[in-house]
N, CA and C atoms of all chains as a GROMACS GRO file, in nm:
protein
  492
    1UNK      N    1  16.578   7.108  13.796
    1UNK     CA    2  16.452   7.123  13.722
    1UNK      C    3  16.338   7.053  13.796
    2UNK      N    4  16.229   7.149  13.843
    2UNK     CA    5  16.135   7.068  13.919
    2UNK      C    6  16.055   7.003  13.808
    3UNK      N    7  15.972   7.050  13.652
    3UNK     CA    8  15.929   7.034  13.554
    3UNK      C    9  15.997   6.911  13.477
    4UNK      N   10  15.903   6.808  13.479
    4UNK     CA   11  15.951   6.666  13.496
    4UNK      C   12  15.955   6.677  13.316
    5UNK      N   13  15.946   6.752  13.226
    5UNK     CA   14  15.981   6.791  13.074
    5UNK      C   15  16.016   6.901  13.052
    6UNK      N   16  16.112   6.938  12.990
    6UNK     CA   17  16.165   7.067  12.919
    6UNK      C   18  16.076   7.089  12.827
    7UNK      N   19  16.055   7.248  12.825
    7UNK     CA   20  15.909   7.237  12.708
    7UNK      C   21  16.038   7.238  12.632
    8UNK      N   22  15.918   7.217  12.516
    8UNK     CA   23  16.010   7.161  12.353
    8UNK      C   24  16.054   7.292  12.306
    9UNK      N   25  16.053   7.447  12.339
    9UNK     CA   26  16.118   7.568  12.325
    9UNK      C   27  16.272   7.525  12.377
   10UNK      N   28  16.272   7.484  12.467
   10UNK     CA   29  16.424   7.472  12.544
   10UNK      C   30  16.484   7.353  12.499
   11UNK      N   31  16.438   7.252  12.455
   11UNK     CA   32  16.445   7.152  12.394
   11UNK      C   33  16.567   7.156  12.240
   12UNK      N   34  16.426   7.209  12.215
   12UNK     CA   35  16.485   7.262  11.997
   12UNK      C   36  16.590   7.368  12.061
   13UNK      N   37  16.626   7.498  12.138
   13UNK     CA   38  16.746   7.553  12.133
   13UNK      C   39  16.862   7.467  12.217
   14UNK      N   40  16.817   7.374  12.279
   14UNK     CA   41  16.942   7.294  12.305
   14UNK      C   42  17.022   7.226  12.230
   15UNK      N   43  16.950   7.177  12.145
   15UNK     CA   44  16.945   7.095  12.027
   15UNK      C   45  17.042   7.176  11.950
   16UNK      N   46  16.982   7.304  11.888
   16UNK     CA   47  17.056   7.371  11.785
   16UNK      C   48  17.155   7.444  11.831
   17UNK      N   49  17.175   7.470  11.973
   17UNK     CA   50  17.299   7.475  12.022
   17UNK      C   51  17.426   7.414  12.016
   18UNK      N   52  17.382   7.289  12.035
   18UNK     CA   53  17.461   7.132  12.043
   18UNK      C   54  17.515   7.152  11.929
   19UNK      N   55  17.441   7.156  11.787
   19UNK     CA   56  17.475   7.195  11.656
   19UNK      C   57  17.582   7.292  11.625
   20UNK      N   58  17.532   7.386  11.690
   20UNK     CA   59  17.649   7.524  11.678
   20UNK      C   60  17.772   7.464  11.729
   21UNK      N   61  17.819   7.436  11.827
   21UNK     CA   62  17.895   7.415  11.914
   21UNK      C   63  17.987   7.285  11.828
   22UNK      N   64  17.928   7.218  11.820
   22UNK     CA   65  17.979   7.104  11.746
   22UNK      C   66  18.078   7.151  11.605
   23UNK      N   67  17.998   7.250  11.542
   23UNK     CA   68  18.107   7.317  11.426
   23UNK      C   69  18.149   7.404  11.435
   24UNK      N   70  18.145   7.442  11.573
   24UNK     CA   71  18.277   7.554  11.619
   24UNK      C   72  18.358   7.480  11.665
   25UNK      N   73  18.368   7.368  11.723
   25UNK     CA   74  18.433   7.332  11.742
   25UNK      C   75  18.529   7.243  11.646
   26UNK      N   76  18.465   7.220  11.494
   26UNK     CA   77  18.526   7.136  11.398
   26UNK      C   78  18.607   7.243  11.353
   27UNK      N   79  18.604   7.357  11.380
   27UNK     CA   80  18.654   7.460  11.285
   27UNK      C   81  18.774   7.435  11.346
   28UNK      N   82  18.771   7.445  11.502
   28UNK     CA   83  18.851   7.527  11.573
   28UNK      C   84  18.959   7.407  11.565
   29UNK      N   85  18.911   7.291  11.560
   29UNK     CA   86  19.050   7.220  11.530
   29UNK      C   87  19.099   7.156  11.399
   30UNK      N   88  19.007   7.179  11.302
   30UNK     CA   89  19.054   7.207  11.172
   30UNK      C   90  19.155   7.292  11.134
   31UNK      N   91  19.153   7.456  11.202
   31UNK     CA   92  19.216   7.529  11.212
   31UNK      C   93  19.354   7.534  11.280
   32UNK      N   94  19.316   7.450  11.440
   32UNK     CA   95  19.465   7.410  11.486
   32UNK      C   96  19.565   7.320  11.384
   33UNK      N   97  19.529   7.229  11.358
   33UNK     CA   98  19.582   7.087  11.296
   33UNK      C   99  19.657   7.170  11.186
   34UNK      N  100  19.585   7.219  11.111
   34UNK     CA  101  19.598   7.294  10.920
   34UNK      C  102  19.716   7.464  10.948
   35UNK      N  103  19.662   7.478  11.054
   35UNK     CA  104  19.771   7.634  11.069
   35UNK      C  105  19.946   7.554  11.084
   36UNK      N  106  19.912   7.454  11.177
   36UNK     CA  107  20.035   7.352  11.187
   36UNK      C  108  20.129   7.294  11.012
   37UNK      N  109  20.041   7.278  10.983
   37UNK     CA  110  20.072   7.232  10.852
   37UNK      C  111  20.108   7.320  10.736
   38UNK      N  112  20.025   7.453  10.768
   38UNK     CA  113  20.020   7.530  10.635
   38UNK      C  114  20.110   7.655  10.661
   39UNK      N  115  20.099   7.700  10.794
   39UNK     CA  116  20.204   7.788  10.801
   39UNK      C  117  20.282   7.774  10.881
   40UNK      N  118  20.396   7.761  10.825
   40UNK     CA  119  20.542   7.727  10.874
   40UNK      C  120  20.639   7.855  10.883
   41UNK      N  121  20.643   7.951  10.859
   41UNK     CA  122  20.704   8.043  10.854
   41UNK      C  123  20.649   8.132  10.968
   42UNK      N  124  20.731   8.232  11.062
   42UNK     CA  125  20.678   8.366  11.120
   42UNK      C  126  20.562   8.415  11.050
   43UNK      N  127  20.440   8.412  11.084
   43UNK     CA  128  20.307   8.488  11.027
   43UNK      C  129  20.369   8.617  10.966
   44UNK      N  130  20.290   8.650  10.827
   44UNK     CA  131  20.363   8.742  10.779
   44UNK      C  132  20.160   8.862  10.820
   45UNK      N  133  20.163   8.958  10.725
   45UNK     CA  134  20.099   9.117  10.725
   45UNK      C  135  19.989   9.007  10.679
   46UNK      N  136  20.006   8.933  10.559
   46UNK     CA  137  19.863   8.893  10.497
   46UNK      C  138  19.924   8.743  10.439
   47UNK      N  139  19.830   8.607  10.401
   47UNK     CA  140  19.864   8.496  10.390
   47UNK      C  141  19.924   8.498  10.229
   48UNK      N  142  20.054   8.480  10.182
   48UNK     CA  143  20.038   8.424  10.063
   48UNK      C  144  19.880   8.325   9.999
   49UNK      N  145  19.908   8.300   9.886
   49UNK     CA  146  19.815   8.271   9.762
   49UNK      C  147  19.817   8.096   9.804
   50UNK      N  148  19.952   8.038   9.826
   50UNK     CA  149  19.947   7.935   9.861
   50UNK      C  150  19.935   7.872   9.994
   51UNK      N  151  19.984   7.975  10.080
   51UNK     CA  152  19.928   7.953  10.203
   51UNK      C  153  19.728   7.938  10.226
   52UNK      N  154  19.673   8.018  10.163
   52UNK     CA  155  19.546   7.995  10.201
   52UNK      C  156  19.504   7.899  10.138
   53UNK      N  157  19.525   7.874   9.968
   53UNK     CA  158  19.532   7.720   9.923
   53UNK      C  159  19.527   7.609  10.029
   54UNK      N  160  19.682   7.587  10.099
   54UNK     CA  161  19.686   7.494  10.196
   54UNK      C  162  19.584   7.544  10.294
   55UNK      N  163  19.540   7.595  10.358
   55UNK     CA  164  19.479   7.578  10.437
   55UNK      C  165  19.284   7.577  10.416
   56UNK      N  166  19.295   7.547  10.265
   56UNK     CA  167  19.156   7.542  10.200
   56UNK      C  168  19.157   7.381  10.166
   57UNK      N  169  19.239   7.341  10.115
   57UNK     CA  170  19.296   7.238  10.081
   57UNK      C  171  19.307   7.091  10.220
   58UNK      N  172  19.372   7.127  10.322
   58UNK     CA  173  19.424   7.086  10.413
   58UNK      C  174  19.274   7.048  10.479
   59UNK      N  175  19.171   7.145  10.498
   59UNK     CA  176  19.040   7.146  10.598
   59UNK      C  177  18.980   7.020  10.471
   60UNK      N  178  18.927   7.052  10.356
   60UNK     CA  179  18.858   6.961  10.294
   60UNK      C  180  18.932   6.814  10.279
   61UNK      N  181  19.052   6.809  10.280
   61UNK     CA  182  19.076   6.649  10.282
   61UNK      C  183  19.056   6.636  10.404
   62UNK      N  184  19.104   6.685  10.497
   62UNK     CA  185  19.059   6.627  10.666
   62UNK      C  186  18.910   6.541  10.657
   63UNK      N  187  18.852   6.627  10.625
   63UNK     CA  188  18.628   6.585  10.600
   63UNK      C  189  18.668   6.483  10.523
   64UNK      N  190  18.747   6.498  10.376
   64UNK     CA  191  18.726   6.370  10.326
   64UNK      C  192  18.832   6.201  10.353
   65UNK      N  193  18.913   6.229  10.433
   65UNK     CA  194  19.015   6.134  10.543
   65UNK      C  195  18.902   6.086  10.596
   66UNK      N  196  18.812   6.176  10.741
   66UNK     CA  197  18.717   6.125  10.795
   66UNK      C  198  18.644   6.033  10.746
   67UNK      N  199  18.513   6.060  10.614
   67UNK     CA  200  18.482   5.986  10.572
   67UNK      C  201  18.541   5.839  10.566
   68UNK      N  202  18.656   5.835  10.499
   68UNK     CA  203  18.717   5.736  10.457
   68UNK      C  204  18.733   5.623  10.616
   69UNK      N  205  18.795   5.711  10.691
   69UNK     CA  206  18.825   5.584  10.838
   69UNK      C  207  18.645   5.576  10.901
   70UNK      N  208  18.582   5.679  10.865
   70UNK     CA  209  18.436   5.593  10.929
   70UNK      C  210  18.367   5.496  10.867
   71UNK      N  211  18.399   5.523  10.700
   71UNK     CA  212  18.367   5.401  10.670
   71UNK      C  213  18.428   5.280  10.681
   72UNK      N  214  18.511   5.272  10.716
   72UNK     CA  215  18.651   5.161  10.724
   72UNK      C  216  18.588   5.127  10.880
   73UNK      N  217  18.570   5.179  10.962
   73UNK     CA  218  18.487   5.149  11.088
   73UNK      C  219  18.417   5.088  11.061
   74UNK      N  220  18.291   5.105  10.996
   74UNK     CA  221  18.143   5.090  10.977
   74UNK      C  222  18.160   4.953  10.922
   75UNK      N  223  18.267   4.878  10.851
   75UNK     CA  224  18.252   4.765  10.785
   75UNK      C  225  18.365   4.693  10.863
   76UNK      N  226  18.378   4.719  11.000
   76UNK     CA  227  18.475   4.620  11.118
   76UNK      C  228  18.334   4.522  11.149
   77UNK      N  229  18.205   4.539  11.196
   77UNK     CA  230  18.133   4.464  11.230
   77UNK      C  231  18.013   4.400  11.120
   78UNK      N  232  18.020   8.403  13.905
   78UNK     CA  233  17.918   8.439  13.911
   78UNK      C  234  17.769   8.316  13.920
   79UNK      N  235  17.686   8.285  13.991
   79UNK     CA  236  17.572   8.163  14.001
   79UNK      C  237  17.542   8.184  13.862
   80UNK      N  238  17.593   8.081  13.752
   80UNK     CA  239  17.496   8.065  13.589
   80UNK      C  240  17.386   8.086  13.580
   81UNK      N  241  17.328   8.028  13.671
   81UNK     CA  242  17.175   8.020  13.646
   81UNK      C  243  17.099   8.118  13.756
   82UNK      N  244  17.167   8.237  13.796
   82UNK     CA  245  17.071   8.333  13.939
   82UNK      C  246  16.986   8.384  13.825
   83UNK      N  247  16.884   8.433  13.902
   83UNK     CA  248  16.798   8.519  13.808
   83UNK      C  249  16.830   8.663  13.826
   84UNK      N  250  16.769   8.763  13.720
   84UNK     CA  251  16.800   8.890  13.744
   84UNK      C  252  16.735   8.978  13.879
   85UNK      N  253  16.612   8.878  13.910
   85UNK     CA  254  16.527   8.948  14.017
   85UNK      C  255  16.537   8.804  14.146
   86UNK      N  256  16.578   8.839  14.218
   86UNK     CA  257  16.573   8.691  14.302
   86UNK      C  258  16.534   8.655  14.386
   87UNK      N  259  16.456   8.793  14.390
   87UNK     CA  260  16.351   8.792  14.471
   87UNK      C  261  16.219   8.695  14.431
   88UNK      N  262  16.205   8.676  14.339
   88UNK     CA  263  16.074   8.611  14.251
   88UNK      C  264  16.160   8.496  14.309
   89UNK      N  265  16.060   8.394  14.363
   89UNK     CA  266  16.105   8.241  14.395
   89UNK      C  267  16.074   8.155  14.250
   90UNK      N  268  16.005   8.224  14.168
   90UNK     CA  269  15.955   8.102  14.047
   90UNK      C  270  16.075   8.064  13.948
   91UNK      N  271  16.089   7.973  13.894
   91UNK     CA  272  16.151   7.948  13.828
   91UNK      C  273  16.219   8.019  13.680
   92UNK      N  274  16.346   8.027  13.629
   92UNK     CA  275  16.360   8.151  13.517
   92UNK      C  276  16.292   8.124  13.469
   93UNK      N  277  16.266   8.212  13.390
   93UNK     CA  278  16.203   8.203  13.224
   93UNK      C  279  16.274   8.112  13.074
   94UNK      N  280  16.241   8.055  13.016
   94UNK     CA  281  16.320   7.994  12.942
   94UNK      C  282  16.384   8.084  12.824
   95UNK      N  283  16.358   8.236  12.834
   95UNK     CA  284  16.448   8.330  12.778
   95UNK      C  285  16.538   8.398  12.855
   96UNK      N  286  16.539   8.366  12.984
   96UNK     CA  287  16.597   8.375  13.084
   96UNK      C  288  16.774   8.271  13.052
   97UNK      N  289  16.690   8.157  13.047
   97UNK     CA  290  16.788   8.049  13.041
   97UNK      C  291  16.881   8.062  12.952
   98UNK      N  292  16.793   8.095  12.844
   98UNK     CA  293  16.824   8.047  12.692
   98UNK      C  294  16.946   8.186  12.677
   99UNK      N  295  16.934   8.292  12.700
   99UNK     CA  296  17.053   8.395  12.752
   99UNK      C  297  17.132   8.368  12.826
  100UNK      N  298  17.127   8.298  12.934
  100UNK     CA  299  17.260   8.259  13.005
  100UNK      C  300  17.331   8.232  12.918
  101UNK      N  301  17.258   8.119  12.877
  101UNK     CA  302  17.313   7.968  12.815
  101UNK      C  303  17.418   8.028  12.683
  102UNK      N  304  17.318   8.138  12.630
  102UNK     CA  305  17.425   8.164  12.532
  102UNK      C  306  17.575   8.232  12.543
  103UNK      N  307  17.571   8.316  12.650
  103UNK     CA  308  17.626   8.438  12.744
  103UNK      C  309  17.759   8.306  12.746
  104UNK      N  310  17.741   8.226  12.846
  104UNK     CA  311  17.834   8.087  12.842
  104UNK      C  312  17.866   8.043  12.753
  105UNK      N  313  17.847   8.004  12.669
  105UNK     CA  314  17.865   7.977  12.579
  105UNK      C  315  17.973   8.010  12.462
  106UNK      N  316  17.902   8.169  12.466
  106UNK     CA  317  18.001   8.214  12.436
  106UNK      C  318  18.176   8.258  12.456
  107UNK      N  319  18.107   8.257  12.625
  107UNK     CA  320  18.229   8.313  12.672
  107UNK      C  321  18.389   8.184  12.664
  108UNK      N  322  18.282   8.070  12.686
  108UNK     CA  323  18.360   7.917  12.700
  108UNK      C  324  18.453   7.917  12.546
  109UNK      N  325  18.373   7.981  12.456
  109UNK     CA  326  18.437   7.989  12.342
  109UNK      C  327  18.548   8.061  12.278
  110UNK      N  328  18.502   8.186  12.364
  110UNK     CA  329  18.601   8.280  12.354
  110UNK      C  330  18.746   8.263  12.460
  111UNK      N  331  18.735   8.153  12.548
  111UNK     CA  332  18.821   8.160  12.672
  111UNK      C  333  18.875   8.049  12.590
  112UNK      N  334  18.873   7.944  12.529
  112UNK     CA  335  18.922   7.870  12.469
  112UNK      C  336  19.011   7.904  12.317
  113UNK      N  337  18.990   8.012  12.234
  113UNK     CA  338  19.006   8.047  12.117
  113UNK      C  339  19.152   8.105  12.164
  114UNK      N  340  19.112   8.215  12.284
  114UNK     CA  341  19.234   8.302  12.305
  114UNK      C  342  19.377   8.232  12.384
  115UNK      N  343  19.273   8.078  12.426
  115UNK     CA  344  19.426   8.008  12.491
  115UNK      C  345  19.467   7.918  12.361
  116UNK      N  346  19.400   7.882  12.287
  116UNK     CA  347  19.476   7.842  12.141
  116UNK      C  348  19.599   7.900  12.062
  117UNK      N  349  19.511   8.064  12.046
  117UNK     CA  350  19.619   8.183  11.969
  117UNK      C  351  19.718   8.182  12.073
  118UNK      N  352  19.695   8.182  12.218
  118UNK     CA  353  19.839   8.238  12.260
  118UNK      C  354  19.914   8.121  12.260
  119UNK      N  355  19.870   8.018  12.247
  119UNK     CA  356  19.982   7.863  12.250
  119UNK      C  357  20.026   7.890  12.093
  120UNK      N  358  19.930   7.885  11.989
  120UNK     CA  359  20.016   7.881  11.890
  120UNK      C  360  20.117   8.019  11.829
  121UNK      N  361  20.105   8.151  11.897
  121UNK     CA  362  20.177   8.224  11.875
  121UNK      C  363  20.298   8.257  11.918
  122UNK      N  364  20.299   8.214  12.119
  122UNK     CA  365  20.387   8.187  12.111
  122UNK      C  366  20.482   8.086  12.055
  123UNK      N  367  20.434   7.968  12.005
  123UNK     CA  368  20.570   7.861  11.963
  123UNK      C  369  20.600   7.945  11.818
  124UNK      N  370  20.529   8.023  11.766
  124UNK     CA  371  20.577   8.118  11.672
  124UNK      C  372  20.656   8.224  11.640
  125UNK      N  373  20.663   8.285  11.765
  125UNK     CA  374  20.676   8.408  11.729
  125UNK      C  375  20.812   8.429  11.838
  126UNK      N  376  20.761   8.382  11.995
  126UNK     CA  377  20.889   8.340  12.110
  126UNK      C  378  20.954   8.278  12.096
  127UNK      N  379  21.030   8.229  11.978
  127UNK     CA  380  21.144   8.112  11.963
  127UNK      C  381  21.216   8.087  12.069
  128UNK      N  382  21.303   8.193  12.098
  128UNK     CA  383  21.413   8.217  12.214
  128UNK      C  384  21.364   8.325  12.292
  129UNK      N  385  21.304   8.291  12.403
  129UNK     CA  386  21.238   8.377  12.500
  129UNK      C  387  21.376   8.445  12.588
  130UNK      N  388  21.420   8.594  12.554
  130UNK     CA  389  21.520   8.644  12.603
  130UNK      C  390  21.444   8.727  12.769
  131UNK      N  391  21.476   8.829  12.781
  131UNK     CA  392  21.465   8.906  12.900
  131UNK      C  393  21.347   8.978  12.916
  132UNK      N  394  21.291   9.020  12.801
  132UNK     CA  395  21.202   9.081  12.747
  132UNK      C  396  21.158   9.094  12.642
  133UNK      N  397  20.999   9.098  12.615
  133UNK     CA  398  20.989   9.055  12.455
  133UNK      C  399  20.998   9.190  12.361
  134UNK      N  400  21.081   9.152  12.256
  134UNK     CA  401  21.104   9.249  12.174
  134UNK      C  402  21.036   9.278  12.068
  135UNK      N  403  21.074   9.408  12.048
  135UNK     CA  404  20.931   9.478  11.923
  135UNK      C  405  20.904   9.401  11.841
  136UNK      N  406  21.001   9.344  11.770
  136UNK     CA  407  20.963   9.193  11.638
  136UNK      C  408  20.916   9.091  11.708
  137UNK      N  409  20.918   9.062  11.833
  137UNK     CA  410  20.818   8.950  11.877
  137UNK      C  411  20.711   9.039  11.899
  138UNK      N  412  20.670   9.121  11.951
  138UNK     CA  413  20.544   9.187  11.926
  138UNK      C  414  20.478   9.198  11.847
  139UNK      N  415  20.509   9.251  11.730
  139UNK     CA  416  20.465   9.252  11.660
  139UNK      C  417  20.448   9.133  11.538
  140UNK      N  418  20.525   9.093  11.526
  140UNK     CA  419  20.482   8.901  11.517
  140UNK      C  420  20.321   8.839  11.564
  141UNK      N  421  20.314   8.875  11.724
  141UNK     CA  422  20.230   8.828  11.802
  141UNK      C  423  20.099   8.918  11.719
  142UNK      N  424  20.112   9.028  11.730
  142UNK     CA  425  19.997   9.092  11.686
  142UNK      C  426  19.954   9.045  11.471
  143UNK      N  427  20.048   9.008  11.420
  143UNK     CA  428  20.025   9.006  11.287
  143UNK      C  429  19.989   8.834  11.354
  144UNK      N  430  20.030   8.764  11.389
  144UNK     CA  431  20.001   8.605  11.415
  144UNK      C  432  19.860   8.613  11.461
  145UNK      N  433  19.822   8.712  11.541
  145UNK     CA  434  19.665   8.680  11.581
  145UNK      C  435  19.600   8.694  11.484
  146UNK      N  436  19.575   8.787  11.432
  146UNK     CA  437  19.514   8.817  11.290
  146UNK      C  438  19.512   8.723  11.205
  147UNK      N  439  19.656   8.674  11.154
  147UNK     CA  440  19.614   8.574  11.080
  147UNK      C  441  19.559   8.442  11.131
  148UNK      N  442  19.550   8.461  11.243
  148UNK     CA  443  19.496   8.293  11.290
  148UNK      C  444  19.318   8.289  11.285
  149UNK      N  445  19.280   8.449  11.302
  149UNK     CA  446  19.154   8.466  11.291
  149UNK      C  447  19.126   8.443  11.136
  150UNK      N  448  19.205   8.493  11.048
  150UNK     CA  449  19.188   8.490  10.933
  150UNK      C  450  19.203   8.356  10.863
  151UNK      N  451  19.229   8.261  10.951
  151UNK     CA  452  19.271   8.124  10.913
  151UNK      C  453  19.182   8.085  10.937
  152UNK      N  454  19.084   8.078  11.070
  152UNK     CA  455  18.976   8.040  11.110
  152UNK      C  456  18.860   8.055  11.021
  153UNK      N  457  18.856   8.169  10.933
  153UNK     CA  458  18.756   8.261  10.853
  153UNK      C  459  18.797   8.130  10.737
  154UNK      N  460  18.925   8.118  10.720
  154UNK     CA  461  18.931   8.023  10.542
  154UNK      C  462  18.906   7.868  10.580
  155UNK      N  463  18.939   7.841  10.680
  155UNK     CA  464  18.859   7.704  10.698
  155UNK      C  465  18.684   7.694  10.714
  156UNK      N  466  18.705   7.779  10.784
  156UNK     CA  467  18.517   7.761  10.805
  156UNK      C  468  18.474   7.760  10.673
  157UNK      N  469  18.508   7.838  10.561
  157UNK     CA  470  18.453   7.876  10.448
  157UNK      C  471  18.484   7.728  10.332
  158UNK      N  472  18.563   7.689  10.403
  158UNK     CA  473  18.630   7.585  10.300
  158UNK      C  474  18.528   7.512  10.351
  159UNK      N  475  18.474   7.467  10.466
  159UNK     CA  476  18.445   7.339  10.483
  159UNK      C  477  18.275   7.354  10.468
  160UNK      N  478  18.229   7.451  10.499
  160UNK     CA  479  18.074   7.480  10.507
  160UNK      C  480  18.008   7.589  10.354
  161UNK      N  481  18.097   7.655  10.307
  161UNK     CA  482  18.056   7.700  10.175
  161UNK      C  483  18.082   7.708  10.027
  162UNK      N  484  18.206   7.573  10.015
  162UNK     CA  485  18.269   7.544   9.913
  162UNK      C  486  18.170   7.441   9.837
  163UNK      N  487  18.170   7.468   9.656
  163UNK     CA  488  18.114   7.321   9.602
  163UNK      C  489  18.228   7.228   9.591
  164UNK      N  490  18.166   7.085   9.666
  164UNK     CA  491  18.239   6.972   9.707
  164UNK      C  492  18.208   6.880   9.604
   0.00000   0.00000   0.00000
Protein backbone atom coordinates (compact mmCIF):
# COMPACT_ATOMS: atom_id res chain seq x y z
CA UNK A 1 0.00 0.00 0.00
CA UNK A 2 1.66 3.19 -1.12
CA UNK A 3 -1.54 5.31 0.59
CA UNK A 4 -0.22 5.89 4.04
CA UNK A 5 -4.45 5.37 5.14
CA UNK A 6 -6.97 3.00 3.94
CA UNK A 7 -9.88 5.15 3.06
CA UNK A 8 -12.49 4.36 5.67
CA UNK A 9 -14.62 2.44 2.58
CA UNK A 10 -11.95 -0.36 2.88
CA UNK A 11 -11.66 0.13 6.37
CA UNK A 12 -15.60 -0.45 7.51
CA UNK A 13 -15.58 -3.65 4.86
CA UNK A 14 -12.63 -5.02 6.56
CA UNK A 15 -14.06 -4.59 9.64
CA UNK A 16 -17.40 -6.24 8.74
CA UNK A 17 -15.61 -8.87 7.13
CA UNK A 18 -13.59 -9.72 10.23
CA UNK A 19 -17.24 -9.95 11.66
CA UNK A 20 -18.48 -12.36 9.11
CA UNK A 21 -15.66 -14.54 9.32
CA UNK A 22 -15.52 -14.69 12.94
CA UNK A 23 -19.20 -16.35 12.99
CA UNK A 24 -18.53 -18.54 10.34
CA UNK A 25 -16.21 -19.61 11.91
CA UNK A 26 -18.15 -20.06 15.46
CA UNK A 27 -20.58 -22.00 13.53
CA UNK A 28 -18.22 -24.10 11.91
CA UNK A 29 -16.89 -25.37 15.09
CA UNK A 30 -19.93 -25.35 17.00
CA UNK A 31 -21.00 -27.63 14.39
CA UNK A 32 -17.79 -29.83 14.50
CA UNK A 33 -17.73 -30.25 18.40
CA UNK A 34 -21.99 -30.82 18.56
CA UNK A 35 -22.19 -33.25 15.27
CA UNK A 36 -19.53 -35.24 17.57
CA UNK A 37 -21.81 -35.30 20.33
CA UNK A 38 -25.20 -35.42 18.79
CA UNK A 39 -24.84 -37.79 16.14
CA UNK A 40 -23.58 -40.96 16.93
CA UNK A 41 -25.13 -43.23 14.67
CA UNK A 42 -24.44 -43.69 10.56
CA UNK A 43 -26.21 -40.33 9.29
CA UNK A 44 -29.55 -41.39 8.49
CA UNK A 45 -32.11 -39.61 5.08
CA UNK A 46 -33.23 -36.81 7.67
CA UNK A 47 -32.21 -35.95 11.55
CA UNK A 48 -34.51 -37.46 14.13
CA UNK A 49 -36.59 -34.93 16.50
CA UNK A 50 -33.96 -35.50 19.10
CA UNK A 51 -31.10 -35.39 17.20
CA UNK A 52 -31.71 -31.75 16.13
CA UNK A 53 -32.78 -31.00 19.81
CA UNK A 54 -29.16 -32.04 20.65
CA UNK A 55 -27.69 -30.23 18.34
CA UNK A 56 -29.88 -26.97 19.21
CA UNK A 57 -29.29 -27.67 22.64
CA UNK A 58 -25.54 -28.62 22.52
CA UNK A 59 -24.61 -25.02 20.35
CA UNK A 60 -26.52 -22.82 23.09
CA UNK A 61 -24.88 -24.28 26.20
CA UNK A 62 -21.46 -24.10 24.43
CA UNK A 63 -22.25 -19.79 24.30
CA UNK A 64 -23.48 -20.26 27.67
CA UNK A 65 -20.16 -22.60 29.13
CA UNK A 66 -18.23 -19.69 27.38
CA UNK A 67 -19.71 -17.08 29.22
CA UNK A 68 -19.25 -18.83 32.36
CA UNK A 69 -15.10 -19.59 31.94
CA UNK A 70 -14.74 -15.82 30.67
CA UNK A 71 -16.11 -14.71 33.45
CA UNK A 72 -14.18 -16.97 35.76
CA UNK A 73 -11.14 -15.38 33.72
CA UNK A 74 -12.16 -11.88 34.12
CA UNK A 75 -12.12 -12.23 38.04
CA UNK A 76 -8.29 -14.13 38.02
CA UNK A 77 -6.90 -10.46 38.13
CA UNK B 1 -3.36 -17.16 -9.26
CA UNK B 2 -1.57 -13.21 -8.04
CA UNK B 3 -4.73 -12.21 -5.30
CA UNK B 4 -4.34 -8.98 -5.82
CA UNK B 5 -3.43 -8.67 -10.13
CA UNK B 6 -5.75 -6.39 -11.57
CA UNK B 7 -8.12 -7.21 -14.38
CA UNK B 8 -6.31 -4.69 -16.75
CA UNK B 9 -2.54 -4.61 -15.92
CA UNK B 10 -1.78 -2.67 -18.03
CA UNK B 11 -3.08 0.44 -15.94
CA UNK B 12 0.00 0.92 -13.47
CA UNK B 13 -2.48 2.72 -10.85
CA UNK B 14 -3.42 1.15 -8.07
CA UNK B 15 -6.90 -1.30 -7.84
CA UNK B 16 -9.85 0.15 -7.11
CA UNK B 17 -11.15 -0.51 -3.71
CA UNK B 18 -14.09 -2.47 -5.50
CA UNK B 19 -11.52 -4.05 -7.12
CA UNK B 20 -10.10 -5.21 -3.78
CA UNK B 21 -13.09 -5.52 -1.95
CA UNK B 22 -14.04 -8.51 -4.75
CA UNK B 23 -10.98 -10.27 -4.47
CA UNK B 24 -11.15 -10.14 -0.96
CA UNK B 25 -14.45 -11.63 -1.00
CA UNK B 26 -13.75 -14.20 -3.98
CA UNK B 27 -10.97 -15.48 -1.11
CA UNK B 28 -12.69 -15.53 1.19
CA UNK B 29 -14.95 -17.35 0.17
CA UNK B 30 -13.16 -19.81 -1.42
CA UNK B 31 -10.85 -20.24 2.04
CA UNK B 32 -14.23 -21.11 3.37
CA UNK B 33 -15.39 -23.34 1.16
CA UNK B 34 -11.83 -25.26 1.00
CA UNK B 35 -12.06 -25.61 4.66
CA UNK B 36 -15.90 -26.78 5.08
CA UNK B 37 -15.29 -29.57 2.42
CA UNK B 38 -12.06 -30.83 4.35
CA UNK B 39 -14.22 -30.92 7.59
CA UNK B 40 -17.24 -33.03 5.84
CA UNK B 41 -14.77 -35.33 4.35
CA UNK B 42 -12.88 -35.93 7.84
CA UNK B 43 -16.05 -36.25 9.55
CA UNK B 44 -17.70 -38.57 7.04
CA UNK B 45 -15.27 -40.56 6.57
CA UNK B 46 -14.77 -41.63 10.41
CA UNK B 47 -18.54 -42.23 9.71
CA UNK B 48 -19.37 -43.82 7.16
CA UNK B 49 -15.53 -45.79 6.24
CA UNK B 50 -15.43 -47.78 9.39
CA UNK B 51 -13.51 -50.66 7.76
CA UNK B 52 -11.99 -49.32 4.65
CA UNK B 53 -12.12 -52.66 2.41
CA UNK B 54 -10.88 -52.71 -1.39
CA UNK B 55 -13.33 -50.51 -2.60
CA UNK B 56 -15.94 -48.34 -1.33
CA UNK B 57 -19.21 -49.85 -1.35
CA UNK B 58 -22.68 -48.63 -2.36
CA UNK B 59 -23.72 -48.30 1.54
CA UNK B 60 -20.61 -46.39 2.12
CA UNK B 61 -21.61 -44.23 -0.66
CA UNK B 62 -24.32 -43.57 -0.03
CA UNK B 63 -23.81 -42.96 3.68
CA UNK B 64 -21.24 -40.38 2.40
CA UNK B 65 -23.77 -38.66 0.30
CA UNK B 66 -26.77 -38.71 3.08
CA UNK B 67 -23.72 -37.63 5.78
CA UNK B 68 -22.99 -34.52 3.67
CA UNK B 69 -26.33 -33.31 3.68
CA UNK B 70 -26.86 -33.75 6.98
CA UNK B 71 -23.79 -32.01 8.08
CA UNK B 72 -24.96 -29.04 5.95
CA UNK B 73 -28.15 -29.39 7.60
CA UNK B 74 -26.44 -29.41 10.96
CA UNK B 75 -24.62 -26.37 10.12
CA UNK B 76 -28.14 -24.67 9.12
CA UNK B 77 -29.50 -25.84 13.02
CA UNK B 78 -26.65 -24.47 14.79
CA UNK B 79 -26.35 -21.25 13.12
CA UNK B 80 -30.07 -20.85 13.81
CA UNK B 81 -29.75 -21.94 17.35
CA UNK B 82 -27.14 -19.62 18.16
CA UNK B 83 -28.00 -16.30 16.14
CA UNK B 84 -31.96 -16.56 15.90
CA UNK B 85 -33.26 -18.28 18.94
CA UNK B 86 -35.02 -16.26 22.08
CA UNK B 87 -32.28 -16.74 24.74
Amino acid sequence: MDSPSMSSDLQSFLEQEKQKAMMNELVGKLTDVCWDKCITSAPGSKFSSSETACLTNCAQRFLDMSAIIIRRFQSMH
Amino acid sequence: MDPFSSPSPASSSTPSNEQIMDQLKNQIAQAYAEEFLETVRTKCFARCVTKPGTSLSGSEGSCVSRCVERYIEATQIISRAIFNAPR
